[in-house]
N, C-alpha and C positions, 0 to 999 in steps of 0.2 A: 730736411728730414725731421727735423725736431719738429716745426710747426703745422707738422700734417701726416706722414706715413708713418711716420716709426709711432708714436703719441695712437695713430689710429688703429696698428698690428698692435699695437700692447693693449688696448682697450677692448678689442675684438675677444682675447684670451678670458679677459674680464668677465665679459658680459657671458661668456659661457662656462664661469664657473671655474674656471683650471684651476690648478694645485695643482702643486710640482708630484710628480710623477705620474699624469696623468698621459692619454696618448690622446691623440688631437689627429682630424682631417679637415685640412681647409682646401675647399671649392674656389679657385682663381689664383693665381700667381704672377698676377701683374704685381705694380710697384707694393700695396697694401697688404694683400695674399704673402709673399716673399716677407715682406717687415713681421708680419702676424707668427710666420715659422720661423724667423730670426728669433723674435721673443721667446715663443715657445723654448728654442735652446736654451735662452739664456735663463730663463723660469724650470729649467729640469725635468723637461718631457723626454721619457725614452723613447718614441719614436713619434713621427709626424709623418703624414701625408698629406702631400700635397697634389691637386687635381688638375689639369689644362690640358691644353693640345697643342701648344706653343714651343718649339722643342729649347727656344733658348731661354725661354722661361723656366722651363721643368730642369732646365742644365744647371742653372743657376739656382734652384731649391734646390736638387741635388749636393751642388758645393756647401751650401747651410747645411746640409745634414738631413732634408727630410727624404723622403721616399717620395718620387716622382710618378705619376697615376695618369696616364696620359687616358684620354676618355676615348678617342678615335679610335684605342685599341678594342675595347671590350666597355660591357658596364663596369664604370668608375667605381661604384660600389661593391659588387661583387669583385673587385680585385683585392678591395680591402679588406673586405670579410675574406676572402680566403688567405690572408695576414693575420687577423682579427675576426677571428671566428663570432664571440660575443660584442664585436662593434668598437668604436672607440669610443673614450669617455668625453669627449669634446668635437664639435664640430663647429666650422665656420664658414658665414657665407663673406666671400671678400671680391664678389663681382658686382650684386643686384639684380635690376630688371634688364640686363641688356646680356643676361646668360643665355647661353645657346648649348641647345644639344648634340647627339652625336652625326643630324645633319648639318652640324653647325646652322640653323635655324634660331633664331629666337624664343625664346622659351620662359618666360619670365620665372616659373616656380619651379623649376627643374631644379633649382639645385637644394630650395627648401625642400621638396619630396626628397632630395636624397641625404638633406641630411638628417629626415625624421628616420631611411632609414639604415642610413649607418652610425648612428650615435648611441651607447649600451643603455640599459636599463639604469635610470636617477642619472642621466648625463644631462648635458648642455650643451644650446644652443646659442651662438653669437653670431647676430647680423650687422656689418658696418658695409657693406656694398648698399648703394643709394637706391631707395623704392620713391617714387614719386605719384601723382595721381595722373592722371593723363589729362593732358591739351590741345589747344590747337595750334597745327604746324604755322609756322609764321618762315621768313626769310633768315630771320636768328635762330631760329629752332626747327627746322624742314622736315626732321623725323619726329617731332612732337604725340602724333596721333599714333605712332607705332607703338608706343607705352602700351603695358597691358596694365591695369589699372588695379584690379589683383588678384590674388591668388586663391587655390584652393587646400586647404591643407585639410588632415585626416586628425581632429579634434578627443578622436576616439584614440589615436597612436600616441597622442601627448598623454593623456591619460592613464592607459594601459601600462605606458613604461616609465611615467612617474619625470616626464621630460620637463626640463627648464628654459625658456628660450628669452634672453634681453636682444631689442633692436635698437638702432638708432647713431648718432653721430657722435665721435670723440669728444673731449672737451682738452685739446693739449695746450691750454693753460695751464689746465690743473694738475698733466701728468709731466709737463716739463722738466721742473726743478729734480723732479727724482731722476727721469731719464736723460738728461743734462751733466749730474751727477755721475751717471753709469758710463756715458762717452768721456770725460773729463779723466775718472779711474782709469780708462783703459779699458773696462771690461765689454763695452758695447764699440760696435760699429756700426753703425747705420747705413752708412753710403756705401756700401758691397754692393748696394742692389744697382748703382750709379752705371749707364750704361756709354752715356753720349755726357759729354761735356762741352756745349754749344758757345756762340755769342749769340746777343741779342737780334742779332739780325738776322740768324739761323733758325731762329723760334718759328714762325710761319712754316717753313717745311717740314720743322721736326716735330710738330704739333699733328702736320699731316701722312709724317711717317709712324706715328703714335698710331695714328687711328687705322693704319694699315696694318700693326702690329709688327712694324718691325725693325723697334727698338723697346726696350724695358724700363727704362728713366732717365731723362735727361735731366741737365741742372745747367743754369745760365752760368756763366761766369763776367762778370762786370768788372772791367780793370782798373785797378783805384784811380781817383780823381786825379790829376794835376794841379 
């Protein structure tokens, strides 16, 4: 947890600006998405929403405290606006290029179009879901070419509402020692989001149950030496 999801959901908050008492809608609730609205509680958001179509995902945002948004119901955004009439002050992308829409399709900017536009006027934007350029497929990489490479966004709507957007990868070297600190206190937990508790020699299937989506996080456990 430390060295990659919680460190990447607290960075996410960052890079779009939060302050506590800000309301927040993060797009994905796999392991990342889930860690990002953890923080947000523990950072003093009174309310969060969270986006997917996953139900055991959005069950488990829910137990965090956010508001569960399932997108196969209606548009994802128009559910929040009709919550949040003026938008929220923060949004987050926690999936990248491999989002789908309400055909469950592939959709790489879908969720940047939604969150230019459900995020208020002088809001933020945070991306930590992975963008890459596109390649070619090989035997390692078989969906390679399926990358969209990128996006289109409305340059005129960043403008007009005075939007902030940081991208990019965590650095939880740097955010450790504090969030380290916070599970140590007591006040944080991390591993809530922990679904499957495997051996190593369970990894190969539960890698393939992963991508099936139908489990939320797993974690090896390795049994001390002898």
């Amino acid at each position: 947890m430390l060295s990659d999801i919680f460190p990447t959901g607290w960075a996410a908050l960052d890079y779009a600006g939060f302050r506590t008492g800000d309301t927040v809608a993060i797009f994905g609730a796999g392991p990342v998405g889930l860690q990002a609205a953890y923080s947000a509680v523990l950072r003093g958001t009174p309310r969060i929403y969270i986006v997917d179509y996953i139900e055991e995902r959005l069950r488990l945002a829910e137990n965090i405290g956010a508001i569960p948004i399932n997108f196969l119901d209606s548009d994802p955004v128009e559910q929040i606006l009709a919550r949040e009439p003026n938008g929220v002050t923060r949004s987050i992308d926690a999936v990248g290029f491999k989002s789908v829409n309400r055909n469950l399709t592939v959709q790489a900017d879908i969720i940047a179009q939604n969150q230019l536009r459900v995020t208020s006027i002088g809001g933020g934007l945070g991306t930590v879901g992975v963008y890459n350029s596109a390649a070619n497929s090989s035997d390692y990489a078989p969906r390679a070419e399926t990358i969209q490479e990128n996006v289109q966004l409305s340059l005129a709507d960043f403008f007009t509402n005075e939007l902030k957007w940081q991208a990019g990868p965590s650095d939880p070297i740097a955010l450790a020692p504090a969030l380290r600190q916070l599970i140590l206190s007591g006040r944080a937990s991390p591993g809530l989001v922990v679904s499957d508790v495997i051996s190593i020699e369970e990894a190969p299937e539960v890698y393939r149950r992963f991508e099936r989506h139908e489990l939320v996080k797993a974690v090896i456990d390795f049994p001390d030496a002898e």
